[in-house]
C-alpha positions in Angstrom: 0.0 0.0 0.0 1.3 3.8 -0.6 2.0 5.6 2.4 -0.6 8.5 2.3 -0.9 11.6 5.0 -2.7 10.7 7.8 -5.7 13.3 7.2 -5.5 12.3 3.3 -6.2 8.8 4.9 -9.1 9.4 6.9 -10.9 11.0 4.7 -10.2 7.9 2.4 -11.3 5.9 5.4 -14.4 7.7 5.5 -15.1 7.3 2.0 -14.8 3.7 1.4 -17.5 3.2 4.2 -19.9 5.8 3.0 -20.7 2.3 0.6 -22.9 0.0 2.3 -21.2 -2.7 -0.6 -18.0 -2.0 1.3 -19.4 -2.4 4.3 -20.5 -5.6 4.0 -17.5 -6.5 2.1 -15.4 -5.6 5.7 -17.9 -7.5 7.6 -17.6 -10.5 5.5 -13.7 -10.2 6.0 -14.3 -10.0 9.7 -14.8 -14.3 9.2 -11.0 -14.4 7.9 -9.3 -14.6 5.0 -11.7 -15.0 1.5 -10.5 -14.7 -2.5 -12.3 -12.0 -4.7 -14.6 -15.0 -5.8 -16.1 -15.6 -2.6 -16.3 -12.3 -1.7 -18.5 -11.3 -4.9 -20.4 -14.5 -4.8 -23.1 -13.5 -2.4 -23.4 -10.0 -3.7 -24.6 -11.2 -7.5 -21.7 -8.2 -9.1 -19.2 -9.2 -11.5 -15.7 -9.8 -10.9 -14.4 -6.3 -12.2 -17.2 -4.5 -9.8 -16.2 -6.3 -6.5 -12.4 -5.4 -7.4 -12.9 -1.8 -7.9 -15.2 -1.7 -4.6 -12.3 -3.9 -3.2 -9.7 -0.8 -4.6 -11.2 1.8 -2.7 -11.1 0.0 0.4 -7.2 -1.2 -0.3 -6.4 2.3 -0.9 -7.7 3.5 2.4 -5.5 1.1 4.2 -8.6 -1.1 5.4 -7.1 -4.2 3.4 -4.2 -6.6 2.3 -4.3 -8.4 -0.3 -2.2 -12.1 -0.9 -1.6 -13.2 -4.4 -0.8 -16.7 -4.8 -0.4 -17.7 -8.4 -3.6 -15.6 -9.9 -5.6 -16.3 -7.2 -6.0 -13.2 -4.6 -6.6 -13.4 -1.1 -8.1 -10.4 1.1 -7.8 -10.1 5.1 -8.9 -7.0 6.8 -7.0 -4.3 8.1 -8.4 -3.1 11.7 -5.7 -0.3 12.0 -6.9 2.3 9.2 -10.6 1.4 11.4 -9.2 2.9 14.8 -8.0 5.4 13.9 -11.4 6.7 12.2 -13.3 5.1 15.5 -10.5 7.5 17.8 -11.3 10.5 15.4 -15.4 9.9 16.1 -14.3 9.8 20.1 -12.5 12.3 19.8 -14.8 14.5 18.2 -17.9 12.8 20.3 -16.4 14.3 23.5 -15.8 17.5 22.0 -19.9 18.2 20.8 -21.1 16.7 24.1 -19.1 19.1 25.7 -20.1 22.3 24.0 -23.7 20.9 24.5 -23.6 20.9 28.2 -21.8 24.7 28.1 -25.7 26.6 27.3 -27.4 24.6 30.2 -24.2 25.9 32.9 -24.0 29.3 31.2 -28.3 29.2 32.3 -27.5 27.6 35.7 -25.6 30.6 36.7 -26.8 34.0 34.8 -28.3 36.0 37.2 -31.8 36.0 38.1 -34.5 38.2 35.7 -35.3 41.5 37.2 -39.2 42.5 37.0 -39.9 44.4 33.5 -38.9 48.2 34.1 -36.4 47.4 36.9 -32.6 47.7 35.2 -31.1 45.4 38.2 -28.5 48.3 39.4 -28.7 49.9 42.9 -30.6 53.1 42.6 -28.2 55.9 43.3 -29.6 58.9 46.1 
């Protein structure tokens, strides 16, 4: 595989499972090992369309691929997967966070004065 930026490669990451066909092509893999074959069997695509969907996720780092003669043999790569799942945590804890900021700000303004009242000690 070609070493790519990390950003670069989360956003490939991200793209190769914005497919639902890659998707299920990972969670196959999650079984082991399986050959372009049986991996396009079930899905009732040709050949070429199960390699290119099989590209995108190879380019993102997500898998590695074993030729043997011409037969080729995809596993799964978790890593390229954490490292998305850490970005979501990440980025999880960061919006809860400035969710719970409004209702403390609200906790602690001061209390309304009556209409007509400006809240400031009258001066004599």
């Amino acid at each position: 595989m070609r070493r790519t930026p990390k950003p670069m490669l989360l956003d490939l990451v991200f793209a190769a499972l914005s497919d639902a066909t890659r998707r299920g092509l990972l969670t196959r893999l999650i079984d082991g090992e399986a050959t372009v074959g049986e991996l396009a069997e079930p899905l009732q695509m040709s050949l070429p369309a199960v390699s290119k969907h099989l590209r995108v996720l190879e380019d993102a780092g997500l898998l590695r691929r074993r030729i043997n003669g011409r037969t080729h043999y995809i596993t799964a790569n978790p890593k390229p997967l954490h490292e998305a799942v850490n970005w979501i945590e990440r980025h999880r804890q960061m919006w809860e966070g400035s969710f719970d900021k409004p209702a403390s700000l609200v906790e602690r303004a001061p209390p309304e004065t009556p209409a007509g009242e400006t809240g400031t000690p009258e001066m004599a």
